[in-house]
VEXVEX-600635 format. One record per residue: x, y, z of N, C-alpha, C in turn; residue number from 1. Coordinates in steps of 0.1 Angstrom, whole numbers, plus 5000, padded with zeros to 4 digits. Example, Ala and Ser with C-alpha at 12.3 -4.5 7.8 and 13.67 -1.06 7.14 Angstrom:
   n.u   n.v   n.w  ca.u  ca.v  ca.w   c.u   c.v   c.w    i
  5132  4943  5078  5123  4955  5078  5132  4967  5078    1
  5128  4978  5071  5137  4989  5071  5129  5000  5079    2
END
This chain:
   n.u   n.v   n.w  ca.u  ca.v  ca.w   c.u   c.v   c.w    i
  5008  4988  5000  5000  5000  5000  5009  5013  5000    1
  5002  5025  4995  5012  5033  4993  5009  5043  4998    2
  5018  5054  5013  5012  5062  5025  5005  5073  5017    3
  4994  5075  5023  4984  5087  5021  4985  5098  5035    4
  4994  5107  5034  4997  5117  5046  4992  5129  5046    5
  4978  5127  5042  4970  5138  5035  4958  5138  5047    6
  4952  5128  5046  4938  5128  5058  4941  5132  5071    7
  4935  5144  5077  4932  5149  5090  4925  5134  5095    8
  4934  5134  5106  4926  5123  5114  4927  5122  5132    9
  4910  5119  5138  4911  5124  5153  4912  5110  5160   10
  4917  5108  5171  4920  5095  5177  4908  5100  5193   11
  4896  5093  5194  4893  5096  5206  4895  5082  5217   12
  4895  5090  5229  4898  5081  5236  4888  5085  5247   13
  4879  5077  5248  4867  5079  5263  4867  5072  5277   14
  4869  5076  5286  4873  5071  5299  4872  5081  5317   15
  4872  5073  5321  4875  5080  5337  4879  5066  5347   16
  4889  5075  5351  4897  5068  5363  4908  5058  5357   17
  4916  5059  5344  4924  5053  5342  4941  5058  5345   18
  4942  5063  5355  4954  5067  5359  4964  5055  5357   19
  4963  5042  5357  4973  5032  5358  4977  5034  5342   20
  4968  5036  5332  4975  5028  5320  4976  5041  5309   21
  4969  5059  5315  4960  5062  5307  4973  5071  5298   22
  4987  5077  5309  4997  5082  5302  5008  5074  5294   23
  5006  5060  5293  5010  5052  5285  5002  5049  5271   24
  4992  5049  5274  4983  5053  5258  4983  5062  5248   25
  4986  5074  5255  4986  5084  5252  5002  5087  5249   26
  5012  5081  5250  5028  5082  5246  5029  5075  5237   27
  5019  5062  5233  5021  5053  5221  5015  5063  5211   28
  5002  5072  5211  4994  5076  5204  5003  5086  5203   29
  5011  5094  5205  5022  5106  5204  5031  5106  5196   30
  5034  5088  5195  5044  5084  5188  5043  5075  5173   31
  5034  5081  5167  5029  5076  5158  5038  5079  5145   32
  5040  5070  5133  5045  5076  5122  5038  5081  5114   33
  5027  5092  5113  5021  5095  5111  5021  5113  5113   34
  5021  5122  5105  5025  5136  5108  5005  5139  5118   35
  5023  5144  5128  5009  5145  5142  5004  5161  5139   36
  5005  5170  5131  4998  5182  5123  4983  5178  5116   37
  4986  5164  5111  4975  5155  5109  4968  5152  5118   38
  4973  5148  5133  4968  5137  5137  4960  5151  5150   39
  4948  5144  5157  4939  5149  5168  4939  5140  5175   40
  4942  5142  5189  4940  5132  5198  4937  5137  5212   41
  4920  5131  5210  4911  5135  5219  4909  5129  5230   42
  4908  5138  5240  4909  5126  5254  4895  5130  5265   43
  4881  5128  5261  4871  5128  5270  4868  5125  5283   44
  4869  5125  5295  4872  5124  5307  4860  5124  5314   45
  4853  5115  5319  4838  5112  5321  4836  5113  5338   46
  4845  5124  5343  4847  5125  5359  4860  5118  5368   47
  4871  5115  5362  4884  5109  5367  4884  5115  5387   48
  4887  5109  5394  4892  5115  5406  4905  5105  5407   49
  4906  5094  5403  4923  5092  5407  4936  5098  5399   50
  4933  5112  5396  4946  5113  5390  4947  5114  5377   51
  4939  5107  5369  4938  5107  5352  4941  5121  5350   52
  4929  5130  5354  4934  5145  5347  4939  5151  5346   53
  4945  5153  5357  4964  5160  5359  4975  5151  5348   54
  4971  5135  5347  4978  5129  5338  4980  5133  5326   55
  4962  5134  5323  4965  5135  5309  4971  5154  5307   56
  4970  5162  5318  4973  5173  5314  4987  5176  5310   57
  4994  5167  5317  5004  5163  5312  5013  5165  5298   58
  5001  5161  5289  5004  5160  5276  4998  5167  5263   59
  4992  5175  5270  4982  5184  5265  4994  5191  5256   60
  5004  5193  5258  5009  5205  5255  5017  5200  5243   61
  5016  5186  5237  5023  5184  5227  5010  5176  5219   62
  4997  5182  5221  4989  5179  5212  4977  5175  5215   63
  4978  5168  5227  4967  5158  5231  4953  5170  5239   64
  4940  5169  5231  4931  5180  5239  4922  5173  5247   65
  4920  5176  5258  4910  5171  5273  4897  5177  5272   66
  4886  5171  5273  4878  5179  5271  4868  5166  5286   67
  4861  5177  5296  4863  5170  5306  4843  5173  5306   68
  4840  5157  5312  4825  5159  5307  4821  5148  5320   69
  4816  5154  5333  4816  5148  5347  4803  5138  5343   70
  4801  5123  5345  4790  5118  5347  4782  5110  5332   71
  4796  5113  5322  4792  5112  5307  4795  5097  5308   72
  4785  5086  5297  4787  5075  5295  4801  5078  5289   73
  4805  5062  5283  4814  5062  5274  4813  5062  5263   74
  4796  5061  5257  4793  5063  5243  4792  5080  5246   75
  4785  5086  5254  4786  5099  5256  4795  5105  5251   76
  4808  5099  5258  4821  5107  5253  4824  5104  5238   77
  4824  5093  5234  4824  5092  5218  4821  5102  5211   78
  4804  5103  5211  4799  5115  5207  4807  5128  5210   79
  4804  5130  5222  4812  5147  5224  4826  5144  5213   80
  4839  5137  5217  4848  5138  5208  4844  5135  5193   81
  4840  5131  5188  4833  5129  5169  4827  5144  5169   82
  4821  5153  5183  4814  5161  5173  4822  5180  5176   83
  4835  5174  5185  4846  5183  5192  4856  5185  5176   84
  4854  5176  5165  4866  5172  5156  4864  5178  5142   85
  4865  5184  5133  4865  5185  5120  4870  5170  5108   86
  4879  5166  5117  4889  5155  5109  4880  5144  5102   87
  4887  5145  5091  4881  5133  5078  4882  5121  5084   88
  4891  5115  5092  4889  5101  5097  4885  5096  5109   89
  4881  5097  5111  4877  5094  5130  4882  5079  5138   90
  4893  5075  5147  4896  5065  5151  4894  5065  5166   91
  4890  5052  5171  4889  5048  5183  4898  5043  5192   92
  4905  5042  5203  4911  5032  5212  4904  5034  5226   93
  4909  5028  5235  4905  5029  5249  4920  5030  5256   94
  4917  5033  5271  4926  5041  5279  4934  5032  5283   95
  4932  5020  5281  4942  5006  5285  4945  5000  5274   96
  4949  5009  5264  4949  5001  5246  4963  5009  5246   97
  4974  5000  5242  4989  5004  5238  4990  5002  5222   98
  4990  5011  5212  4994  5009  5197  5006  5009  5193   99
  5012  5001  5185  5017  5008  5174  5021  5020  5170  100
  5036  5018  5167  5035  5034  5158  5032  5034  5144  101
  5029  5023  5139  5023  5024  5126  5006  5026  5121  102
  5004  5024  5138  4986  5023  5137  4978  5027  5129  103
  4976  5045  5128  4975  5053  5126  4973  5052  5112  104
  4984  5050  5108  4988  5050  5092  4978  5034  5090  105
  4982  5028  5086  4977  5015  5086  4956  5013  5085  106
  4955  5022  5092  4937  5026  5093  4937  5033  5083  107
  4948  5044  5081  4946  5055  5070  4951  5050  5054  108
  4959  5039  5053  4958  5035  5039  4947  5029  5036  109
  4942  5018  5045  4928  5007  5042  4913  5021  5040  110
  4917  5028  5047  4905  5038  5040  4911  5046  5029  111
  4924  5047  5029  4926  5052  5016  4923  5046  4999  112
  4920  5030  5003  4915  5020  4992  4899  5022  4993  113
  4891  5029  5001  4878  5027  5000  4868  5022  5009  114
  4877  5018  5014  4866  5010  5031  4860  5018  5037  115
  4846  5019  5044  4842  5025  5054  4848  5020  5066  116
  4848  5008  5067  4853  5005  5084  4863  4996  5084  117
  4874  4998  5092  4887  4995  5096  4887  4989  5108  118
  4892  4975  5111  4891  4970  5120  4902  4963  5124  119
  4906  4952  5132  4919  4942  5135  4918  4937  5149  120
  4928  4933  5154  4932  4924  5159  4934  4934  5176  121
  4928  4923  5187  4934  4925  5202  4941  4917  5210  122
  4958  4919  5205  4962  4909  5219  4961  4915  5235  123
  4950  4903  5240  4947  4906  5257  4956  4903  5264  124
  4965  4915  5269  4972  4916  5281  4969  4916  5292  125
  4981  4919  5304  4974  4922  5313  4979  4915  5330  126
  4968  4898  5322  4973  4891  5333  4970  4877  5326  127
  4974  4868  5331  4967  4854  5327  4951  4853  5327  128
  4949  4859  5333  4930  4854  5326  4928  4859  5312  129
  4935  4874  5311  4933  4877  5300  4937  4874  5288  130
  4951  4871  5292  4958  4865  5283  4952  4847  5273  131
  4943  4845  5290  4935  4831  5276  4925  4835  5269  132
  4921  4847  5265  4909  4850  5257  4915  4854  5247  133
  4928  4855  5238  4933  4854  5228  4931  4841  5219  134
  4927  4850  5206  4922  4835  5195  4934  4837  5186  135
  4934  4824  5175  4942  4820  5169  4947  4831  5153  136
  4957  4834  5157  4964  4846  5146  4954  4839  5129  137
  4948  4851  5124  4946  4847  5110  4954  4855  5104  138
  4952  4843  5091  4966  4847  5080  4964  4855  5068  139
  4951  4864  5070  4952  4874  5059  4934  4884  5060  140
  4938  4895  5053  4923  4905  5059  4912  4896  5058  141
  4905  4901  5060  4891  4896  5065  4877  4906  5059  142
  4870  4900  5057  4858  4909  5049  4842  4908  5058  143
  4842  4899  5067  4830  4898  5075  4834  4895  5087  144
  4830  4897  5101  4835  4897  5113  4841  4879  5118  145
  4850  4875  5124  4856  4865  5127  4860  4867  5142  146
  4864  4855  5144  4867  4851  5159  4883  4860  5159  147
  4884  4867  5169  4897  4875  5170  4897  4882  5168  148
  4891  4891  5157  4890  4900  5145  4876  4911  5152  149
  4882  4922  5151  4864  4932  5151  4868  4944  5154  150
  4858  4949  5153  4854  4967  5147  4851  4974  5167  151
  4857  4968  5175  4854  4972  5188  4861  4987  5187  152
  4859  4994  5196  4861  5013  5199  4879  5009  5204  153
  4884  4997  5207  4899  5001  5207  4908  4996  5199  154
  4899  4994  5189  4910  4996  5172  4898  4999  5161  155
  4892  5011  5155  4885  5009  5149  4888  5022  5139  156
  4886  5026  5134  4887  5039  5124  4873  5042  5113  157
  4866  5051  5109  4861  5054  5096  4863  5067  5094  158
  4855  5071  5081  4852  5086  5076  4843  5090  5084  159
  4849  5103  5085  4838  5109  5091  4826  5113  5087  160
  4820  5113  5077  4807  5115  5065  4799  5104  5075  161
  4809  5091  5073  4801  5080  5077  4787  5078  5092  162
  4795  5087  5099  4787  5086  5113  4774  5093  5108  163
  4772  5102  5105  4756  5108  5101  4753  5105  5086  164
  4759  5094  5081  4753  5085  5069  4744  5074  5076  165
  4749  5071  5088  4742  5057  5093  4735  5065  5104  166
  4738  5077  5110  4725  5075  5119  4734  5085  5137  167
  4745  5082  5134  4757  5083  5147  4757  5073  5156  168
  4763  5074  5166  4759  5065  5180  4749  5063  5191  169
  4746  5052  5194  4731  5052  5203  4741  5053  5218  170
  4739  5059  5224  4738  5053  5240  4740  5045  5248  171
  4741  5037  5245  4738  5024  5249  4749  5020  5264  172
  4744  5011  5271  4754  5011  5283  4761  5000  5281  173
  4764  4996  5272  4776  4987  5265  4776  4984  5251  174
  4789  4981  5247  4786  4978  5232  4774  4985  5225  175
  4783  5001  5220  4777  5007  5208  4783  5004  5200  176
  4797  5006  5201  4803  5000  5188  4801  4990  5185  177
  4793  4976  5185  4791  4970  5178  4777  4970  5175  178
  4768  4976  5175  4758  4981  5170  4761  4991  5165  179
  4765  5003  5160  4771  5012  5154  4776  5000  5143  180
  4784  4996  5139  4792  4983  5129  4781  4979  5125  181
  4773  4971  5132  4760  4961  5127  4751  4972  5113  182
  4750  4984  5120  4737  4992  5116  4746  4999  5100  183
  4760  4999  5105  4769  5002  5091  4768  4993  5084  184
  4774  4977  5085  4772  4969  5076  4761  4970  5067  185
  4747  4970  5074  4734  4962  5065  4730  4974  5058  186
  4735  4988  5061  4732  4998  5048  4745  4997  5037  187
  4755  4987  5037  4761  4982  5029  4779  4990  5030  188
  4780  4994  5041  4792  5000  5044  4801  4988  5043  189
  4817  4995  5035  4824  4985  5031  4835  4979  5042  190
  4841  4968  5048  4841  4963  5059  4855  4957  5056  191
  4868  4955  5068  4881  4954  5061  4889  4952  5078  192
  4892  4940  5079  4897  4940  5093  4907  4935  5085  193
  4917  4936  5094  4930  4937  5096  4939  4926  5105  194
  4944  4915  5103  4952  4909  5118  4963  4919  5118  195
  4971  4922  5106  4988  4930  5110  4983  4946  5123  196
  4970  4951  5121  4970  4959  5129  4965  4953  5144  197
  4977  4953  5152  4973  4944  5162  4977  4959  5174  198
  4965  4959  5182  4969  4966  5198  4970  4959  5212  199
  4977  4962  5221  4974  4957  5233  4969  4962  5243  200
  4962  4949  5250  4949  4952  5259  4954  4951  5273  201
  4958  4964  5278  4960  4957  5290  4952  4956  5304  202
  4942  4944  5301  4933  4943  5311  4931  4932  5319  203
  4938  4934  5332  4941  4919  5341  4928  4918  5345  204
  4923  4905  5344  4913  4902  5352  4910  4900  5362  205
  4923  4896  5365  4925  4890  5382  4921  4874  5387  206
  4912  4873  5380  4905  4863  5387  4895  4851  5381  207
  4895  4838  5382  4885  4834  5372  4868  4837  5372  208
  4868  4845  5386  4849  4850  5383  4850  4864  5376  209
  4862  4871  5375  4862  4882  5366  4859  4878  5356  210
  4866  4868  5348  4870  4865  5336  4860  4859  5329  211
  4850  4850  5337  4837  4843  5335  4830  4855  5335  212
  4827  4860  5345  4818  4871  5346  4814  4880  5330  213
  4832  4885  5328  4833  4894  5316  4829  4887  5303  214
  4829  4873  5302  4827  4862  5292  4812  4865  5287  215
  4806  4862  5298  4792  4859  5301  4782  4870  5295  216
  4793  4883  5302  4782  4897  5299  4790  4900  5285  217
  4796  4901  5279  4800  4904  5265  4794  4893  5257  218
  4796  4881  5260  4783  4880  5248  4769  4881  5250  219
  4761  4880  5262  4751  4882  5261  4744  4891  5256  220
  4755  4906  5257  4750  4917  5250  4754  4916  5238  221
  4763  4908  5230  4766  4904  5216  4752  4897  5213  222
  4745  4887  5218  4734  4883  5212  4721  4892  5213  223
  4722  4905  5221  4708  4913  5221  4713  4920  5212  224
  4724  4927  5209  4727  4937  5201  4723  4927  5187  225
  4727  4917  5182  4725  4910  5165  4709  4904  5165  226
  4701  4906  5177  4686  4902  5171  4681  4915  5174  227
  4686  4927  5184  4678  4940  5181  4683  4941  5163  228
  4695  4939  5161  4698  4952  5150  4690  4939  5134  229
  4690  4926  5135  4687  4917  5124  4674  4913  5126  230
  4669  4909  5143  4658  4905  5141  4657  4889  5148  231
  4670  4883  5146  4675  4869  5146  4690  4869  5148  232
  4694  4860  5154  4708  4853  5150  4715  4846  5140  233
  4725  4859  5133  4728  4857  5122  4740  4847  5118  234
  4741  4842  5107  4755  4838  5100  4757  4842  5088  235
  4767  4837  5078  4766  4836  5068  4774  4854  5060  236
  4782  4851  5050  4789  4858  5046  4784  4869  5042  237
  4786  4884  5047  4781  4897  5046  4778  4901  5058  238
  4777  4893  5068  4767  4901  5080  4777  4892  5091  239
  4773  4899  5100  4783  4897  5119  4776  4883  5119  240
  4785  4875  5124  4782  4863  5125  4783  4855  5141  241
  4779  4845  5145  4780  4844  5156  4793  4831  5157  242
  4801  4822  5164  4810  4815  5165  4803  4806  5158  243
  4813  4800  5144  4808  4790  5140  4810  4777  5149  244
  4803  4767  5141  4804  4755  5146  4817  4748  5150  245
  4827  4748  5142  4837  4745  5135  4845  4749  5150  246
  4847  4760  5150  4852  4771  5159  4848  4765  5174  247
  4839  4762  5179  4835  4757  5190  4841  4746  5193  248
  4839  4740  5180  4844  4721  5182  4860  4722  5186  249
  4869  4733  5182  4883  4738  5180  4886  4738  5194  250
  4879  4748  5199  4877  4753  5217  4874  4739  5225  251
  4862  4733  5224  4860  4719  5231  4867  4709  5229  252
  4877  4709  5224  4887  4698  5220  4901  4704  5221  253
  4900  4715  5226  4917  4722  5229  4925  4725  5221  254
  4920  4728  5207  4925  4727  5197  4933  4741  5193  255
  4922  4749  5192  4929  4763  5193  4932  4770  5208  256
  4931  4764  5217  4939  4770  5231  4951  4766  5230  257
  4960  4756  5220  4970  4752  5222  4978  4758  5210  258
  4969  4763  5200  4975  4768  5189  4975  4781  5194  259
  4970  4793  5200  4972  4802  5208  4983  4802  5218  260
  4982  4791  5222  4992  4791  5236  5007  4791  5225  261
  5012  4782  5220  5020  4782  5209  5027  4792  5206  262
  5014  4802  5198  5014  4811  5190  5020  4826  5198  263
  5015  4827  5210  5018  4838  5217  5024  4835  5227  264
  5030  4826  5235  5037  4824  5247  5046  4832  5245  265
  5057  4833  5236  5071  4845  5238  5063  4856  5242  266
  5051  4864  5230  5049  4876  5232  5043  4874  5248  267
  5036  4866  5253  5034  4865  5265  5041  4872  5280  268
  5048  4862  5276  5066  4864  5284  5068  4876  5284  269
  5069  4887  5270  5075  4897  5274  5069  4909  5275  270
  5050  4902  5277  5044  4912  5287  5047  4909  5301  271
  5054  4897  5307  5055  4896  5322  5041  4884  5320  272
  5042  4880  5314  5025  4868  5316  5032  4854  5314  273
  5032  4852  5328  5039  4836  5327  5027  4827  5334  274
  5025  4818  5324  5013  4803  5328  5017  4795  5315  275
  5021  4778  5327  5020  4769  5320  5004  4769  5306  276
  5011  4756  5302  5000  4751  5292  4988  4745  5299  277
  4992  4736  5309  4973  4730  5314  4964  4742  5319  278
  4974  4754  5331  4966  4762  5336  4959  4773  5321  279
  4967  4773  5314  4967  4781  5304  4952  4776  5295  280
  4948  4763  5295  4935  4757  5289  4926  4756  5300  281
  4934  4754  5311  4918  4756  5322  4913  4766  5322  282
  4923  4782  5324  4916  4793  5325  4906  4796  5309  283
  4913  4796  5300  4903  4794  5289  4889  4788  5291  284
  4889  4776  5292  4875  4764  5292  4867  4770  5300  285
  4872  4774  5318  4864  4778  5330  4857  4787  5328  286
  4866  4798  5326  4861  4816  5329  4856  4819  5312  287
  4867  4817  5302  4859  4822  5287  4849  4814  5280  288
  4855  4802  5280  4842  4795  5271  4830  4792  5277  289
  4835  4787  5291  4819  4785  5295  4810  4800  5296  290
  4819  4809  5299  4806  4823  5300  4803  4825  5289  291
  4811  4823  5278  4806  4824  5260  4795  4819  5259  292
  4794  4807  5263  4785  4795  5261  4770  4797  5272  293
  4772  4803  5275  4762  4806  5291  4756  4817  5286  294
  4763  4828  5282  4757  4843  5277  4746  4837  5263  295
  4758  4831  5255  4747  4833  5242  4736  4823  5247  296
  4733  4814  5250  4721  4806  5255  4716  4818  5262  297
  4719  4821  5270  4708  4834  5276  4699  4840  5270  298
  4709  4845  5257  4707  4855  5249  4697  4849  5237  299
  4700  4841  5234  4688  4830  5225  4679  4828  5228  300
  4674  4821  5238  4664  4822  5248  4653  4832  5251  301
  4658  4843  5253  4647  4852  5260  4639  4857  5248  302
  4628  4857  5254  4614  4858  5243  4617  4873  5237  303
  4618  4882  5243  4620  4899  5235  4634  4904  5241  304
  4641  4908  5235  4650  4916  5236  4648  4932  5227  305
  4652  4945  5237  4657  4954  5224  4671  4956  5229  306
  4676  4974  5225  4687  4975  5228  4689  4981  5245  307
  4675  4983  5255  4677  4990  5263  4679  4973  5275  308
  4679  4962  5267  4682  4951  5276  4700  4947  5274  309
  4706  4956  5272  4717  4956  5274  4723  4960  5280  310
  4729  4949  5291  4735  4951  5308  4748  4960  5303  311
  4754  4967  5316  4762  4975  5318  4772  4970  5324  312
  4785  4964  5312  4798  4962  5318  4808  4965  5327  313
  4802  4974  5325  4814  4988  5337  4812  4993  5345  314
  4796  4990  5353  4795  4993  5363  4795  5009  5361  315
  4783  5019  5357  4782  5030  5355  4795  5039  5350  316
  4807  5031  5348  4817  5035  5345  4828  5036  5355  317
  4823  5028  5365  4832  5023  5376  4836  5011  5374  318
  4847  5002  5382  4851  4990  5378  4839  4976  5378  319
  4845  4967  5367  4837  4954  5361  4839  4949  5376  320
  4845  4952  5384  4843  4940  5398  4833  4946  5410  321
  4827  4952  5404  4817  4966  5415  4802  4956  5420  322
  4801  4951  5431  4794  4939  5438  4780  4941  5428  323
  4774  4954  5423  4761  4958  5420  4762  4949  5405  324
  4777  4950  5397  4777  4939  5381  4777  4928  5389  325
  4784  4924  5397  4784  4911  5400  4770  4903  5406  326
  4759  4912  5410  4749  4908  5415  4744  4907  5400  327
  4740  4914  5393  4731  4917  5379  4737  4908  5371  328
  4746  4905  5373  4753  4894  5362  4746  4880  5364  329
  4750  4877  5380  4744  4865  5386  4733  4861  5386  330
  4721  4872  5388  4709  4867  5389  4703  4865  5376  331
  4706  4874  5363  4710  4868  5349  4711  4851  5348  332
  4726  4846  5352  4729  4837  5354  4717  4823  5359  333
  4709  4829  5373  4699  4824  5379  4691  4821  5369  334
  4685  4829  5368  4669  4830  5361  4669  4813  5351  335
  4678  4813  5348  4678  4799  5338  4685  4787  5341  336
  4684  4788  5349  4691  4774  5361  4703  4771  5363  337
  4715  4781  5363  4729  4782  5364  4734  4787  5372  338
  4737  4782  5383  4744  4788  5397  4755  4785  5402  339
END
């Protein structure tokens, strides 16, 4: 591909209370090969008290703008930053997302071929829980959503025309970006993930009822968001698909927890993430697949869903381990005979 150093492009980044990771985000995103005269990098701040804001002020002075909004969702802040920006490209990460210095660029050639939406790859950092929710490296772009692969707010990019061609962002208390994606796709927006653009996540879980927990509620709200936005549970080439078959049988038979384990153990290592192989397939099976497998059944199941039945990951925007998710998660869990 051949560099286009022409597109104005804004990087938002929506959050509060990420003091651990948030001036490390913000030094990868500084350091882009990408002319930062080009580049916007917006930092929405949804009421921080540990410290984030003085952090990010930090950095203000070599580009980065704060724009501080007490009590705002994280789709909230989306919005405000998309509508803070003039810039032709609009890109996403989150406050515990480390890129690349090629990122940047890399979003901006694939839209420079024509795509509306730009997407790639998350290796989960962090800690060993997270670390087993990594899927198996694919070996070339991708045109419809896949296991590993997706259009999430911490690697995503489009034009900016695009947001009030589809409609903009709903609200929602988790996962707009993948409703936002969904509602792009089926008005025919052109679709282009990425494995070479790869970021890291660095989100320890701590623990296997984190990691279950986080399993459980990400897809459940993956299966209300594809029958509000389709109607039904979809498959099949053009549209967001759910795990194929194939793909399951891979996971139930250790197939790809070992080709993963394989695949990433060095890079592992030299995040500091050391787990043998057996614990390395337990935590997988325990905490990710079975909450995979528990959420979408949930999510199948229940007679009406729209989009206002989508639980809240973050705990109003406080931490996923806040007793009030862990209650709402569980009794979810109840209702259908799983305790």
């Amino acid at each position: 591909m051949s560099n286009d150093f022409t597109q104005t492009v804004a990087v938002i980044v929506s959050h509060v209370n990420s003091v651990r990771t948030i001036d490390r985000c913000l030094q990868h995103l500084l350091n882009q090969d990408y002319p930062l005269n080009l580049l916007n990098i917006i930092v929405v701040d949804g009421g921080s008290t540990d410290g984030s804001i003085e952090a990010v002020r930090q950095t203000e002075r070599r580009g980065v703008r704060q724009i501080l909004s007490p009590g705002c969702s994280e789709a909230e802040g989306h919005i405000i930053g998309i509508r803070a920006t003039e810039s032709e490209v609009i890109m996403f990460t989150n406050s515990d997302i480390y890129v690349p210095k090629d990122w940047v660029r890399k979003h901006v050639e694939w839209q420079a071929k024509g795509y509306d939406l730009v997407g790639g790859r998350v290796f989960w950092g962090g800690d060993k829980f997270a670390f087993a929710w990594n899927m198996p490296m694919q070996n070339a772009p991708k045109f419809i959503q896949q296991e590993g692969l997706g259009l999430g707010f911490s690697n995503c990019s489009f034009k900016s025309e695009l947001f009030s061609r589809v409609g903009g962002l709903k609200n929602l208390r988790s996962q707009h970006d993948t409703e936002f994606a969904f509602r792009a796709v089926t008005m025919g927006s052109r679709m282009i993930l990425d494995p070479e653009i790869e970021v890291y996540h660095d989100h320890p879980f701590k623990s296997y009822k984190l990691s279950f927990m986080r399993s459980f509620g990400y897809t459940l709200n993956h299966v209300i968001v594809m029958r509000s936005s389709y109607g039904r549970i979809v498959s099949g080439s053009g549209s967001p698909a759910m795990v194929p078959v194939s793909t399951l049988l891979k996971e139930w038979f250790l197939l790809n927890g070992i080709k993963v384990y394989r695949e990433l153990y060095f890079k592992g290592l030299k995040s500091g993430i050391r787990v043998g192989l057996p614990e390395f397939l337990f935590i997988r099976m325990v905490s990710r697949e079975l909450g995979l497998l528990i959420g979408a059944f949930v999510g199948a199941i229940r007679p009406r869903v729209t989009l206002l039945s989508i639980s809240d990951l973050h705990g109003n925007r406080k931490t996923f381990s806040s007793d009030r998710n862990y209650s709402q998660m569980s009794n979810q869990i109840r209702l259908v005979g799983f305790d």
